[in-house]
SEGURO-101781 format. One record per atom (N, C-alpha, C, CB): x, y, z. Coordinates in steps of 0.1 Angstrom, whole numbers, padded with zeros to 4 digits, always signed. Last residue first. Glycine has a CB too. Layout:
<pts>
XYZ
...
</pts>
This chain:
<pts>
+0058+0112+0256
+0051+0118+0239
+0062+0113+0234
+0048+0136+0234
+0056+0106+0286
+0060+0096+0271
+0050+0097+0262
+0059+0079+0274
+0069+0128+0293
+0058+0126+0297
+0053+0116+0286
+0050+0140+0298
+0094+0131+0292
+0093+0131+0302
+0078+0126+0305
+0097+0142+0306
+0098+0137+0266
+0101+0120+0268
+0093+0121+0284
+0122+0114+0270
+0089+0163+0266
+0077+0149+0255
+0085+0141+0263
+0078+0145+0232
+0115+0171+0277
+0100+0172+0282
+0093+0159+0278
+0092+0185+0275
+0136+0161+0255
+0137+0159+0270
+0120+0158+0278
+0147+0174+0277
+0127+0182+0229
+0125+0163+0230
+0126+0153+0246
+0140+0155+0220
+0129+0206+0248
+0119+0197+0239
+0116+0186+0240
+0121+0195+0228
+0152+0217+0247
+0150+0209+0257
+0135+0204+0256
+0153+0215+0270
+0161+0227+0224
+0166+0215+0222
+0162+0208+0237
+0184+0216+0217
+0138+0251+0226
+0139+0240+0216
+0149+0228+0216
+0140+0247+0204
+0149+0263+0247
+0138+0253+0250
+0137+0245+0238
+0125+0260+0253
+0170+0276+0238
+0174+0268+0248
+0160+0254+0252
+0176+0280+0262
+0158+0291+0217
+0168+0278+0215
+0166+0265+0224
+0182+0282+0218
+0150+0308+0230
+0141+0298+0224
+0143+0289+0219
+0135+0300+0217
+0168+0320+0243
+0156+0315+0253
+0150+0306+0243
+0144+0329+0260
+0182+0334+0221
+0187+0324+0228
+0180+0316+0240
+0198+0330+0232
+0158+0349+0210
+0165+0337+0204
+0173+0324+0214
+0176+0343+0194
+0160+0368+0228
+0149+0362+0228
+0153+0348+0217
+0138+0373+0223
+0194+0378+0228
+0187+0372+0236
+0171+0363+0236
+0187+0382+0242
+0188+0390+0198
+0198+0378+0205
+0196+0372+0216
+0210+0383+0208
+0171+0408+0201
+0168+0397+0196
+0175+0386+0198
+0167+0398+0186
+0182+0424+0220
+0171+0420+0224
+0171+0405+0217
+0160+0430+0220
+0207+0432+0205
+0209+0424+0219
+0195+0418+0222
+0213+0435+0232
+0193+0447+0184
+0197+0433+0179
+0203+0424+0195
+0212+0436+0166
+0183+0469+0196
+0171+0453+0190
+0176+0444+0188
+0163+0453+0177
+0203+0480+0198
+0198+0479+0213
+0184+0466+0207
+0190+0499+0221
+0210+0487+0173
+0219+0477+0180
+0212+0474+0195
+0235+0482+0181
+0189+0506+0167
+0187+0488+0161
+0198+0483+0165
+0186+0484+0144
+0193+0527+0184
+0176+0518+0184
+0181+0501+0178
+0160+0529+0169
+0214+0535+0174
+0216+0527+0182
+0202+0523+0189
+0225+0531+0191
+0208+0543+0144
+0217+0533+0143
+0217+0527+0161
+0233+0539+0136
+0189+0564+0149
+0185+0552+0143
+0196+0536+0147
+0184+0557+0127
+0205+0581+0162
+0194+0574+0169
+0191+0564+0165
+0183+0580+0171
+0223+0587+0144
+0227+0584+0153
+0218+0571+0162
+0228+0596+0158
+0201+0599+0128
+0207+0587+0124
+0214+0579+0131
+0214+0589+0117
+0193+0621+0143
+0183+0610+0137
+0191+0599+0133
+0175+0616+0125
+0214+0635+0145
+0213+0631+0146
+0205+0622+0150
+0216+0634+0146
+0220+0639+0115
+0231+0634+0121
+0222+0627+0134
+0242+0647+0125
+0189+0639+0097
+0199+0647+0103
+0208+0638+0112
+0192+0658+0112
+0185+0606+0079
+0181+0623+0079
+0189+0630+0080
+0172+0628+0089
+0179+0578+0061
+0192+0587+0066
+0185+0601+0061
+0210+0583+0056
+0149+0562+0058
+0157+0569+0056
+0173+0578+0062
+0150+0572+0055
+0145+0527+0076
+0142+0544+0077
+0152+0554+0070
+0142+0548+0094
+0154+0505+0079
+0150+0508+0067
+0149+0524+0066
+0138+0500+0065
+0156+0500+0108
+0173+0497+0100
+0171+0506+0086
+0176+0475+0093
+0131+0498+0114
+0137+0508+0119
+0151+0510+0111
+0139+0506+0133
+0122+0475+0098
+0115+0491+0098
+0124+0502+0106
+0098+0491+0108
+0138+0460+0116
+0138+0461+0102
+0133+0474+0098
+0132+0452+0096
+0130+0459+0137
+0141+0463+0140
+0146+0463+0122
+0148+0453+0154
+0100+0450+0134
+0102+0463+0142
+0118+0465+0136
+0101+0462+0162
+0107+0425+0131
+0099+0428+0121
+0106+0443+0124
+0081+0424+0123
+0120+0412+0152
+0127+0415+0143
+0123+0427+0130
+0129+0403+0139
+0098+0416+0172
+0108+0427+0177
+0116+0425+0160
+0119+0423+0195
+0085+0394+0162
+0076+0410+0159
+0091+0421+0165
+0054+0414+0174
+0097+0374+0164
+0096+0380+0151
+0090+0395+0151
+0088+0370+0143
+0101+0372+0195
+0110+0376+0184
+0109+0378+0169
+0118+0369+0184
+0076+0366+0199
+0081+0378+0202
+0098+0384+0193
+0083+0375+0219
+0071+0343+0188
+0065+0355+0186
+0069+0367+0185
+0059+0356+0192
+0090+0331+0201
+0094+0332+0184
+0083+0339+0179
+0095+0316+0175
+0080+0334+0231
+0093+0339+0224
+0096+0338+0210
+0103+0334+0229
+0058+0321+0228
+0054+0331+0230
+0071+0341+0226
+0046+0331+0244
+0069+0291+0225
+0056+0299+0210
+0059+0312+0213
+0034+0295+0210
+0079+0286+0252
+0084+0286+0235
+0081+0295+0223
+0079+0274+0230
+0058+0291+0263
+0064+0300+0266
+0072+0302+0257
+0069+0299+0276
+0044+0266+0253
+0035+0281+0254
+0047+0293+0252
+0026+0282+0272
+0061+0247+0264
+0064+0249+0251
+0054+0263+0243
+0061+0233+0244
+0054+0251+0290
+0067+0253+0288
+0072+0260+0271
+0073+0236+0292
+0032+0248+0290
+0032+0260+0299
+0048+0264+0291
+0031+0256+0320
+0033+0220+0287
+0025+0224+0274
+0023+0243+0276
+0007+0213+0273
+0047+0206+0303
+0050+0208+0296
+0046+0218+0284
+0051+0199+0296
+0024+0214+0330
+0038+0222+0327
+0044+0221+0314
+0047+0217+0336
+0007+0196+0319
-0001+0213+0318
+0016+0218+0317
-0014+0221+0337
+0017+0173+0316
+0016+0176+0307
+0013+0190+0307
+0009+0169+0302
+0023+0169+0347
+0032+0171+0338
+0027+0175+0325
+0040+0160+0338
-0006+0166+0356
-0002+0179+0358
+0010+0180+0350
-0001+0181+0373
-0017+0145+0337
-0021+0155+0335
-0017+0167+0345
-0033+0153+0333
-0003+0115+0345
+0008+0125+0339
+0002+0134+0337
+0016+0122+0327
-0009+0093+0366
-0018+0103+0361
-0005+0113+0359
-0030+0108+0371
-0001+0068+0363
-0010+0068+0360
-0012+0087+0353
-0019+0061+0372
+0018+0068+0385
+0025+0068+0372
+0016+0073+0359
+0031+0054+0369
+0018+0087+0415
+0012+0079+0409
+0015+0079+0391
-0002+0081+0414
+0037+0102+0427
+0035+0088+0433
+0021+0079+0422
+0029+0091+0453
+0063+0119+0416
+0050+0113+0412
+0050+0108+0419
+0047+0107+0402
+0092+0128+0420
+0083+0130+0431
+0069+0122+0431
+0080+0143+0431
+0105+0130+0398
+0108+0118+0402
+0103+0120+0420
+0125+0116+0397
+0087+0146+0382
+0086+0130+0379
+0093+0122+0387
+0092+0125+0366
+0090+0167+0398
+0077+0163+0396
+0075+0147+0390
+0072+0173+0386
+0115+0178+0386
+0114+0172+0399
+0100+0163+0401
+0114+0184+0409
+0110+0182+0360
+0118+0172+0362
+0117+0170+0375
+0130+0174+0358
+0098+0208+0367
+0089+0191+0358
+0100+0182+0358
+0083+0192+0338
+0114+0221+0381
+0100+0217+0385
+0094+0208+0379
+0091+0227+0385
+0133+0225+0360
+0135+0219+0373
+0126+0215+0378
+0140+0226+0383
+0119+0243+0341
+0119+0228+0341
+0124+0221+0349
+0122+0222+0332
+0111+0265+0352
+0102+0256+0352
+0107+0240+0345
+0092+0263+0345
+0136+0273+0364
+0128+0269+0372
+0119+0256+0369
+0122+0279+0373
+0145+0280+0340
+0153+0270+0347
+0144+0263+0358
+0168+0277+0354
+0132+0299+0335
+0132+0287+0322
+0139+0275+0330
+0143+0292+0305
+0133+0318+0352
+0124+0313+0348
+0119+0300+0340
+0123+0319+0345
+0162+0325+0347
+0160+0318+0358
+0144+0310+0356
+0162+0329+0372
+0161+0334+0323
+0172+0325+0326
+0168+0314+0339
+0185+0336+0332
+0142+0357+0326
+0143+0347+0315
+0153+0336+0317
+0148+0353+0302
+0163+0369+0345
+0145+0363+0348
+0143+0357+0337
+0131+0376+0350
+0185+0376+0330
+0186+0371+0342
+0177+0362+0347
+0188+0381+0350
+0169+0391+0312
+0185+0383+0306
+0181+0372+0319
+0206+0395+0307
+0164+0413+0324
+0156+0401+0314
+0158+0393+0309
+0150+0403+0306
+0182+0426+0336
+0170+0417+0341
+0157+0409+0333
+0162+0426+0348
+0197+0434+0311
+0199+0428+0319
+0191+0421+0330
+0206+0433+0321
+0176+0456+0299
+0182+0440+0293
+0185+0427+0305
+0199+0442+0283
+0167+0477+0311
+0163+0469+0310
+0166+0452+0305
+0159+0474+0306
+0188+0498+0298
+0184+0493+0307
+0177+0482+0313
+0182+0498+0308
+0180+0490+0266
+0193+0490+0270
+0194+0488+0287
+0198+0503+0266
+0154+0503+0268
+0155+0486+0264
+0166+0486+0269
+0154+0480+0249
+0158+0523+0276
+0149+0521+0285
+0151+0506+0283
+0134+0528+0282
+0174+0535+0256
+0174+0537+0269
+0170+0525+0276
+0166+0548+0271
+0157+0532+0233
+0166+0523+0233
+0176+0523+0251
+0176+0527+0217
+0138+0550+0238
+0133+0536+0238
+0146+0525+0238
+0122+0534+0226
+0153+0574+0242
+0141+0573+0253
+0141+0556+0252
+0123+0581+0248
+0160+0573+0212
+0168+0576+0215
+0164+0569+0240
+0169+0595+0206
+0130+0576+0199
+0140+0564+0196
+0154+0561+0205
+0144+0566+0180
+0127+0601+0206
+0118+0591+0210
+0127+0583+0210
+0106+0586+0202
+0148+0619+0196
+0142+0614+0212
+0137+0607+0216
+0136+0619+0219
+0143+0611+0168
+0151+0609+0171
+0152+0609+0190
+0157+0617+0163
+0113+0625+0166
+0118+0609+0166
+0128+0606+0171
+0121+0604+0155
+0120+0652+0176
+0116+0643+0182
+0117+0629+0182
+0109+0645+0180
+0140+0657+0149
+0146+0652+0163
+0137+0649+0173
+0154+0662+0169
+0120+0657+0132
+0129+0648+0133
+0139+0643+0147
+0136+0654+0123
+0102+0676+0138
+0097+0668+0139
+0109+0655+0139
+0087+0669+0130
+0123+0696+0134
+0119+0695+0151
+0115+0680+0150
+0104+0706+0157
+0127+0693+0103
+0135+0695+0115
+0132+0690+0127
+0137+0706+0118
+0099+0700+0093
+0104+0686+0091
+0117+0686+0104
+0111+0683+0073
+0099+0729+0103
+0087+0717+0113
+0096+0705+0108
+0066+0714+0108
+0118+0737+0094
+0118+0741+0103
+0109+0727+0113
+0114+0755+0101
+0107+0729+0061
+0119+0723+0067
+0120+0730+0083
+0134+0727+0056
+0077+0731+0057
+0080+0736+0063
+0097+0726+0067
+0067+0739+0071
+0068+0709+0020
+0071+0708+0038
+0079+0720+0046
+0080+0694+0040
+0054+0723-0009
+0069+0718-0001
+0066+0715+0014
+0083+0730-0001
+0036+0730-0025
+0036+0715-0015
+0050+0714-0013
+0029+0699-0024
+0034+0756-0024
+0036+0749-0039
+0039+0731-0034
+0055+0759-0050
+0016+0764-0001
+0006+0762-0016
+0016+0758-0026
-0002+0777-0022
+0030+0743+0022
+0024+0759+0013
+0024+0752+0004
+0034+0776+0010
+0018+0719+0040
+0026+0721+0031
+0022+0736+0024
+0025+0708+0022
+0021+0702+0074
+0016+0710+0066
+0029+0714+0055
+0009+0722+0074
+0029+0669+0081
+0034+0680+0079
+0027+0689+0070
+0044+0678+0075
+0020+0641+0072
+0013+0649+0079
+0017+0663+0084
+0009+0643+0087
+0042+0625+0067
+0033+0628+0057
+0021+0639+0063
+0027+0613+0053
+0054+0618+0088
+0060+0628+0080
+0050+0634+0070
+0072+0623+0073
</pts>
């Protein structure tokens, strides 16, 4: 906004602040689209993914033939709790975002519009990336046992 030309008594062109507003508002409007779509297969592949991989390390122990060597269970565990880290990442930078967006001035109708369903389309996200990180955080102590940490 700050980059709006200004006449010589420094007001902003309200015609350009305008347009420029409802662009945002398209943008924001494009991205909650796209996330909104999108949820549900990421809901689904996050679900299944997480199930996978620890079906696979739970099968793996009671497949071992040798007791000795737990360095392929450990790479999965340590793939598992990776994936952990990478969702409380991910969820802080989407919360970070969905704050900056909550924070944004009240413009035109409908800029605001936009604003308000950009950040209910972040709060399903974040709800969801939480609920993946949960799931692995109380299946945690299960893994480590699995591999006697």
């Amino acid at each position: 906004f700050t980059a709006l030309p200004k006449d010589a008594e420094g007001s902003v062109n309200r015609k350009q602040f305008k347009r420029l507003l409802a662009k945002s508002a398209s943008d924001m409007d494009q991205f909650s689209a796209r996330v909104d779509a999108e949820l549900p297969l990421f809901q689904e592949s996050l679900a299944a993914g997480i199930d996978a991989l620890i079906k696979l390390t739970t099968l793996s122990v009671d497949l071992k033939e040798d007791d000795d060597d737990t360095s392929e269970l450990e790479d999965r565990v340590e793939i598992i709790m990776s994936l952990k880290d990478s969702l409380k990442a991910a969820r802080e930078g989407t919360s970070d975002f969905r704050e900056t967006v909550a924070k944004l001035p009240r413009m035109t109708t409908e800029f605001n519009r936009s604003k308000r369903k950009t950040v209910r389309v972040l709060d399903v996200l974040l709800h969801e990336l939480g609920a993946g990180e949960k799931f692995l955080i109380e299946s945690e102590p299960n893994l480590l046992a699995l591999i006697g940490k």
